[in-house]
FIKOLZA-1660 file (N, C-alpha, C; in steps of 0.1 Angstrom, whole numbers, plus 5000, padded with zeros to 4 digits):
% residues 147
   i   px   py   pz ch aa at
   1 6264 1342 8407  A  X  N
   1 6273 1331 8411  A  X CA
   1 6281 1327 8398  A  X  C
   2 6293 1325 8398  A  X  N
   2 6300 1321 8389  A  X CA
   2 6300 1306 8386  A  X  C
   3 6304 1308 8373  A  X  N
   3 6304 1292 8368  A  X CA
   3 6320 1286 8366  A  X  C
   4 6322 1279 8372  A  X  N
   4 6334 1271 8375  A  X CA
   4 6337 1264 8358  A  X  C
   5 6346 1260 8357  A  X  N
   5 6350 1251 8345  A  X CA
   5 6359 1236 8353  A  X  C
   6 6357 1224 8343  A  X  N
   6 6363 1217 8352  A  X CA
   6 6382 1219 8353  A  X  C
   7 6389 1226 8341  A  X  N
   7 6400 1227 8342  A  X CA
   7 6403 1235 8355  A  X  C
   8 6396 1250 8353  A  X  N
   8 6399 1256 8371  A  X CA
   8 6396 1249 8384  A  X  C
   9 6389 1237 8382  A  X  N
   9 6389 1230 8391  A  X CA
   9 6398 1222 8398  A  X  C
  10 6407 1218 8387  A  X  N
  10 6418 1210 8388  A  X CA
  10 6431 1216 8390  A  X  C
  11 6428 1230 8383  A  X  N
  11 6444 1239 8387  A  X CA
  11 6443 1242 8400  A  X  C
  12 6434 1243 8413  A  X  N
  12 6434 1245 8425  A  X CA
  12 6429 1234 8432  A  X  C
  13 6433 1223 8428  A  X  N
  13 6422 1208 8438  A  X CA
  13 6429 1207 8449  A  X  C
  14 6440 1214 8452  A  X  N
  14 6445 1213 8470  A  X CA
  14 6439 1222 8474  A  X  C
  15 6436 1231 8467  A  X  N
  15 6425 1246 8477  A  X CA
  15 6411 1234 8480  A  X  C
  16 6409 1230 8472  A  X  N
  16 6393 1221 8475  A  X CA
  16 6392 1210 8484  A  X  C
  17 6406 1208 8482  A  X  N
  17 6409 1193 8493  A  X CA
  17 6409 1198 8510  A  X  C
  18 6413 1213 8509  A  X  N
  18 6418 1213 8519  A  X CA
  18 6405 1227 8526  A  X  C
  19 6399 1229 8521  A  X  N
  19 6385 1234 8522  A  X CA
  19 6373 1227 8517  A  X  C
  20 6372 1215 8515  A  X  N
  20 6360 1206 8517  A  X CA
  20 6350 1206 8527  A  X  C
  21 6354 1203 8537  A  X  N
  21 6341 1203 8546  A  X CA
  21 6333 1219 8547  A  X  C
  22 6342 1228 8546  A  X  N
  22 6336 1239 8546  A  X CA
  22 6326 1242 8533  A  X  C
  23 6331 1237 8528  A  X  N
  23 6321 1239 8510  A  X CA
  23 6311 1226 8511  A  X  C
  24 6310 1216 8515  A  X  N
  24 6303 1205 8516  A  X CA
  24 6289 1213 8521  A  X  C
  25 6290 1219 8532  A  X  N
  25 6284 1223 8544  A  X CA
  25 6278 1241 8543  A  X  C
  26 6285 1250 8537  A  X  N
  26 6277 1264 8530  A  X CA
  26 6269 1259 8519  A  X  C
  27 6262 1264 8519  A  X  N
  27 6254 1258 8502  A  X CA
  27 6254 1268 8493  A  X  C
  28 6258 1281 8500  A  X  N
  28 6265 1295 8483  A  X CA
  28 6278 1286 8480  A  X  C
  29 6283 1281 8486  A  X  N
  29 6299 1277 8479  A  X CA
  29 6292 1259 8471  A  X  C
  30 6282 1255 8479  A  X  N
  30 6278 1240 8475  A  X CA
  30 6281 1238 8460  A  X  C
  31 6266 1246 8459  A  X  N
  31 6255 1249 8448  A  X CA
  31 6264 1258 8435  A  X  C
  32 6277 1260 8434  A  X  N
  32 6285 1265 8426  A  X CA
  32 6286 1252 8411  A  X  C
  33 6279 1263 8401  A  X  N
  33 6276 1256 8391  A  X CA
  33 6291 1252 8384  A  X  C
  34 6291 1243 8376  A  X  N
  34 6304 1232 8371  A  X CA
  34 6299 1237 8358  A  X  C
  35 6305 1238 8344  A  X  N
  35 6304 1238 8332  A  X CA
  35 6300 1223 8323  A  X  C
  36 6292 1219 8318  A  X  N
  36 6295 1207 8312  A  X CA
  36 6292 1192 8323  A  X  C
  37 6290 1196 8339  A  X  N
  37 6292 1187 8347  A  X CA
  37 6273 1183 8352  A  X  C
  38 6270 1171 8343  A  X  N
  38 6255 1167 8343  A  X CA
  38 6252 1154 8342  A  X  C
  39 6240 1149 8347  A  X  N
  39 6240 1136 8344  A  X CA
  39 6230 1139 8336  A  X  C
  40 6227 1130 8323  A  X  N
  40 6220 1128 8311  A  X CA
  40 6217 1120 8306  A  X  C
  41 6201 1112 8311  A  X  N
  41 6200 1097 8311  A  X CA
  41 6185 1095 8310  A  X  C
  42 6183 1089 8298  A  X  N
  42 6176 1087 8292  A  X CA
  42 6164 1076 8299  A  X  C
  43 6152 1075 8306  A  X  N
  43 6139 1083 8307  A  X CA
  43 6140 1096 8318  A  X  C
  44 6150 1095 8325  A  X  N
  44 6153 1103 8335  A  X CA
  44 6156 1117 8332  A  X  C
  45 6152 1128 8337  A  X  N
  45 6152 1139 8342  A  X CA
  45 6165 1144 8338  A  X  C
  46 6175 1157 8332  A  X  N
  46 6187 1160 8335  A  X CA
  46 6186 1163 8348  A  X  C
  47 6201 1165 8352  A  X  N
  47 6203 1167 8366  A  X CA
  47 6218 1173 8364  A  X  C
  48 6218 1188 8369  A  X  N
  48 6232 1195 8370  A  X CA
  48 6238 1189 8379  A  X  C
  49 6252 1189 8376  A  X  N
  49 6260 1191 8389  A  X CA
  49 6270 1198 8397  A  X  C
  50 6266 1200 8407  A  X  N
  50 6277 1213 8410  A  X CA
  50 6290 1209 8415  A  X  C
  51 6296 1221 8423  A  X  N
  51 6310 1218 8430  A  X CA
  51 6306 1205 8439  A  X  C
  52 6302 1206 8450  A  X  N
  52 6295 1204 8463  A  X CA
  52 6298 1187 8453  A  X  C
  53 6289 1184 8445  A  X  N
  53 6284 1172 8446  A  X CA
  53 6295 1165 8436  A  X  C
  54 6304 1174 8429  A  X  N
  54 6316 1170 8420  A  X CA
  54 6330 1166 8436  A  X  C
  55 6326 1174 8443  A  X  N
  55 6336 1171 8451  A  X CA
  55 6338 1158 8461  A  X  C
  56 6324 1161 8464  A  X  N
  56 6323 1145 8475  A  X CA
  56 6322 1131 8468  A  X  C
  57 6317 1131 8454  A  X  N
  57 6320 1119 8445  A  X CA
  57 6338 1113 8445  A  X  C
  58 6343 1122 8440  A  X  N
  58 6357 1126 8440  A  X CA
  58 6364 1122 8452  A  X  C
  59 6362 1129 8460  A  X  N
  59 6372 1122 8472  A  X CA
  59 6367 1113 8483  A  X  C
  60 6356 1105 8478  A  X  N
  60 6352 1094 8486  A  X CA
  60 6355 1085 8477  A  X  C
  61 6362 1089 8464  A  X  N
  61 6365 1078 8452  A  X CA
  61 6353 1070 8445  A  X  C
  62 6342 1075 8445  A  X  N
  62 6329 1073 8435  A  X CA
  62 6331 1075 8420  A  X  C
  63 6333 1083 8422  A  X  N
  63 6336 1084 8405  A  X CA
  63 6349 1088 8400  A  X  C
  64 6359 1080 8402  A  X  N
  64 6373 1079 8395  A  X CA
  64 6369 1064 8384  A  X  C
  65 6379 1066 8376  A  X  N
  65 6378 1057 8368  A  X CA
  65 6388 1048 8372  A  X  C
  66 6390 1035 8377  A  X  N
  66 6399 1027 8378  A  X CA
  66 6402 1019 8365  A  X  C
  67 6422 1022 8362  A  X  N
  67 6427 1017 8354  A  X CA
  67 6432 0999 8359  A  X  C
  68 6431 0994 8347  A  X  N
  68 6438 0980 8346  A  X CA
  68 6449 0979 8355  A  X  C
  69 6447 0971 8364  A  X  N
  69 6465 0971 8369  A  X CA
  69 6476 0956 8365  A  X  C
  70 6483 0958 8360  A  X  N
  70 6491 0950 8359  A  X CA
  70 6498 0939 8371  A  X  C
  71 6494 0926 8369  A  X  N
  71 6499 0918 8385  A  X CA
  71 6516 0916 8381  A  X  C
  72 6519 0919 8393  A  X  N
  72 6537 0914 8396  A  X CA
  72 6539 0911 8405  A  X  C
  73 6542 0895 8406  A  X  N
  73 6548 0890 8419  A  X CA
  73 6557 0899 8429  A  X  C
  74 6565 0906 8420  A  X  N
  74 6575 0914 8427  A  X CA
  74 6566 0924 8437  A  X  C
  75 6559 0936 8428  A  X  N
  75 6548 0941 8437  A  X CA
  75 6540 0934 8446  A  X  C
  76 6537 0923 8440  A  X  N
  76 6527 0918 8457  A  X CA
  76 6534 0915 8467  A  X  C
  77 6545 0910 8463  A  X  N
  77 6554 0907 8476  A  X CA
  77 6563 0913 8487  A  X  C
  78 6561 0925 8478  A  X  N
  78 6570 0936 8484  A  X CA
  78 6566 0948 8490  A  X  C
  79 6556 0956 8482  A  X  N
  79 6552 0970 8481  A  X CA
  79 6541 0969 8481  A  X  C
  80 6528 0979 8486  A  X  N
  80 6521 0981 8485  A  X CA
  80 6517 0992 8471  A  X  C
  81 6512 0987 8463  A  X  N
  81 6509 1000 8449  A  X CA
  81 6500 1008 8454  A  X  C
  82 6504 1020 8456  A  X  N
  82 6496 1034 8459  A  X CA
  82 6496 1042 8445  A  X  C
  83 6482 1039 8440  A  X  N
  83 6480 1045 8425  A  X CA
  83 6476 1061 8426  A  X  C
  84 6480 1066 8416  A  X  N
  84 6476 1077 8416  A  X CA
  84 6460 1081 8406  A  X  C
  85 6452 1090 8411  A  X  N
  85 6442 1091 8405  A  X CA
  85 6441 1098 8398  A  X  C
  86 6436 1094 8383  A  X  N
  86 6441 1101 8374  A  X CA
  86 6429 1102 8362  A  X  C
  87 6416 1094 8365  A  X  N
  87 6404 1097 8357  A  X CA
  87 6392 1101 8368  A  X  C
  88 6386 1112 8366  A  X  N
  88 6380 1116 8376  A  X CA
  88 6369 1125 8366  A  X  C
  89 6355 1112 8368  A  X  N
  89 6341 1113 8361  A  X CA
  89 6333 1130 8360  A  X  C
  90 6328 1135 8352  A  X  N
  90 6322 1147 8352  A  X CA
  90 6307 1146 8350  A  X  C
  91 6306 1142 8343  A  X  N
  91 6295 1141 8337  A  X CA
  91 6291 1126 8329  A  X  C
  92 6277 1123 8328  A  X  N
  92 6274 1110 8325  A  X CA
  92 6263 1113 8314  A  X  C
  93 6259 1107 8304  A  X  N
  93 6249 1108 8292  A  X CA
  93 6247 1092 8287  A  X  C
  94 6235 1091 8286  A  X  N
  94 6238 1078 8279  A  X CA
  94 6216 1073 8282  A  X  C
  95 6217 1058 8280  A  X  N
  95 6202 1052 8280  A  X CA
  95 6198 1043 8288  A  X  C
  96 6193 1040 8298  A  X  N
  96 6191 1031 8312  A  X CA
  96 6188 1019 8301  A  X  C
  97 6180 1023 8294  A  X  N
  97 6173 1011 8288  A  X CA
  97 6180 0999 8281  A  X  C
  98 6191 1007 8265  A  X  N
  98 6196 1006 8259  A  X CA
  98 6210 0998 8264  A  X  C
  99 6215 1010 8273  A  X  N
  99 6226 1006 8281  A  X CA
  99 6239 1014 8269  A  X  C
 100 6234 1018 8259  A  X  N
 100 6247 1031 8253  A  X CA
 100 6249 1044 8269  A  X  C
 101 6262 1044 8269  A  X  N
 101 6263 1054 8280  A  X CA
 101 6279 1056 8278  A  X  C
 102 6276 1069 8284  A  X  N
 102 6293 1074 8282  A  X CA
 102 6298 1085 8295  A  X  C
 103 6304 1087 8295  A  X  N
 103 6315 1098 8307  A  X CA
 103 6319 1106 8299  A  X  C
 104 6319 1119 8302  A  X  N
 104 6331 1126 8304  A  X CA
 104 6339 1126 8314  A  X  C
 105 6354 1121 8316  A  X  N
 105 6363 1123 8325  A  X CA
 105 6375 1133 8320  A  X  C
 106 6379 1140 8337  A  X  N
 106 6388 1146 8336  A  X CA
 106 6404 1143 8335  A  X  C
 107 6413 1139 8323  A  X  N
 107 6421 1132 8331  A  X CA
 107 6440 1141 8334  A  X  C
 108 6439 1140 8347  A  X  N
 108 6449 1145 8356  A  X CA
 108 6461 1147 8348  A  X  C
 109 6468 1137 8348  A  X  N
 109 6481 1139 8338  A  X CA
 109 6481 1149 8331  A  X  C
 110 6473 1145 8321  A  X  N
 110 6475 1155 8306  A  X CA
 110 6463 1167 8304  A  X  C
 111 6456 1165 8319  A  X  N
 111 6447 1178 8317  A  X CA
 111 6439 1182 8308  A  X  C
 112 6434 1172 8306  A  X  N
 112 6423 1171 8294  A  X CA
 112 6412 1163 8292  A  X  C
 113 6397 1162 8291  A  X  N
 113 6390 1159 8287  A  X CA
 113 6390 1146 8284  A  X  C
 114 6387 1136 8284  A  X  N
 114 6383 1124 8275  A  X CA
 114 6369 1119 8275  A  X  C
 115 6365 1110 8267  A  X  N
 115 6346 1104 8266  A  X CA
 115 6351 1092 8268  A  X  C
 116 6346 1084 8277  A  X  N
 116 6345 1068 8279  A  X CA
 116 6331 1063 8276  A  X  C
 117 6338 1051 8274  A  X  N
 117 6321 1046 8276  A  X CA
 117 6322 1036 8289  A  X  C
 118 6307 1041 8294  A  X  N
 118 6304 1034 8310  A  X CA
 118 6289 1021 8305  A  X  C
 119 6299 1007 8313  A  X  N
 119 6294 0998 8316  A  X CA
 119 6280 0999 8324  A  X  C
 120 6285 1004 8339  A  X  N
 120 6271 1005 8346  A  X CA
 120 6270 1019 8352  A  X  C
 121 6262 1023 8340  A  X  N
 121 6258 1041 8345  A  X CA
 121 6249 1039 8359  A  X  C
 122 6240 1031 8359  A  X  N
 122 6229 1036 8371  A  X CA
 122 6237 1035 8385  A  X  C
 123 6252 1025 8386  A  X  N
 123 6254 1025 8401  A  X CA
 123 6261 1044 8400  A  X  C
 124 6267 1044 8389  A  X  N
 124 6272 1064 8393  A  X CA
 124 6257 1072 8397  A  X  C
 125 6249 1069 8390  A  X  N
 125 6239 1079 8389  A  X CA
 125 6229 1071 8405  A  X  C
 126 6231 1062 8413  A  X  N
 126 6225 1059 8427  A  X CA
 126 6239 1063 8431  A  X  C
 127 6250 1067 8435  A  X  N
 127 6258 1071 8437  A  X CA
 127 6259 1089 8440  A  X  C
 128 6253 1093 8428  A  X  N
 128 6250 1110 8430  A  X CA
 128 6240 1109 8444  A  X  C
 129 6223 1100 8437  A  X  N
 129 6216 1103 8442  A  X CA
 129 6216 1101 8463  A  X  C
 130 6228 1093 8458  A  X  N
 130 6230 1093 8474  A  X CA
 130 6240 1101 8485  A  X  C
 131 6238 1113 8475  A  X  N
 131 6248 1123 8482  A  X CA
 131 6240 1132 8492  A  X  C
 132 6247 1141 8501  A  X  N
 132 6239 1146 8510  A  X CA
 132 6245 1163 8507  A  X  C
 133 6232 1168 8506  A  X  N
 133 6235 1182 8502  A  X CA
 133 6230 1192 8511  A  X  C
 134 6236 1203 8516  A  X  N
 134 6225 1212 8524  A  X CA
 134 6219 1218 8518  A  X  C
 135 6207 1230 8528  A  X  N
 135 6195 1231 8524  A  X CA
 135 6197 1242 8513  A  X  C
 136 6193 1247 8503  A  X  N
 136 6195 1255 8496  A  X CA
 136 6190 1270 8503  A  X  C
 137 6202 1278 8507  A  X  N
 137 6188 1290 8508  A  X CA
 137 6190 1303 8498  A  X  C
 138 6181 1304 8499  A  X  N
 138 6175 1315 8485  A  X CA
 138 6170 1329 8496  A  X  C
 139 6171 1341 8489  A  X  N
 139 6170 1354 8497  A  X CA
 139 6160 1358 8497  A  X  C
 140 6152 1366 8507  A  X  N
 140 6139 1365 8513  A  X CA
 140 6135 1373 8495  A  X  C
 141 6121 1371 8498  A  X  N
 141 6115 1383 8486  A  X CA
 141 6105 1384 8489  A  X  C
 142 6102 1400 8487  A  X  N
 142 6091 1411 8496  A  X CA
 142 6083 1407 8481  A  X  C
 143 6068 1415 8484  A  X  N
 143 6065 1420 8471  A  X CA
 143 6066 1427 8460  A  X  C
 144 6081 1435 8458  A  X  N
 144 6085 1439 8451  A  X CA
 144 6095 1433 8448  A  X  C
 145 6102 1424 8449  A  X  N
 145 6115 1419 8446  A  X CA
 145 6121 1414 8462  A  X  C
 146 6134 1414 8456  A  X  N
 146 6141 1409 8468  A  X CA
 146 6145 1423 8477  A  X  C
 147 6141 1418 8490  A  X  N
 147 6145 1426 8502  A  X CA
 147 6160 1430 8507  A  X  C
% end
């Protein structure tokens, strides 16, 4: 199985947008390992993350980063602001306890990489844990190997 990077990710996210449910739902396409894409949280367990679970975060808007918006009368009174999304979380590291915690996000525009620091890691990381994944399946194996 290949390992995805988050940049290839982003140079085809209309192929992913527009084959989602189909990838949500196989679990060879699920279970497609992400590069760098982990939660990392201190007494807790690492935890990879794949396509499958980078994707449904993402377009149920879980883990974007929302920017400051600037208020203007003019805008509220007129227009509805349709933002574009443009920090989109990868990976999380940081200490439940402490509360040091950080992101990796991906950001859109300039296609690059940035580290934030996150306020409240545990709702992202109840957030993963509340994703719905199918069943993994794995290939029969005889007693000699696989069949």
């Amino acid at each position: 199985m290949n390992t995805l990077t988050i940049p290839q990710i982003f140079s085809q996210l209309s192929f992913y947008q527009d084959h989602y449910l189909d990838i949500i739902q196989d679990s060879a396409q699920y279970f497609t390992p992400v590069a760098g894409a982990e939660i990392r949280l201190w007494p807790l367990a690492t935890k990879q993350l794949y396509l499958g679970d980078l994707l449904q975060l993402w377009f149920a808007e879980k883990w974007l980063v929302e920017q400051e918006r600037q208020f203007s009368f003019e805008i509220f009174l007129n227009t509805p602001e349709t933002r574009q999304k443009e920090l989109y979380i990868y990976a999380l590291t940081g200490n439940l306890l402490t509360g040091s915690n950080q992101s990796k996000v991906w950001q859109a525009s300039a296609k690059e990489t940035q580290v934030l620091s996150v306020s409240n890691v545990s709702k992202h990381y109840f957030e993963y844990r509340a994703l719905t994944q199918p069943k993994l399946v794995k290939a029969p194996q005889g007693k000699w190997g696989v069949l």
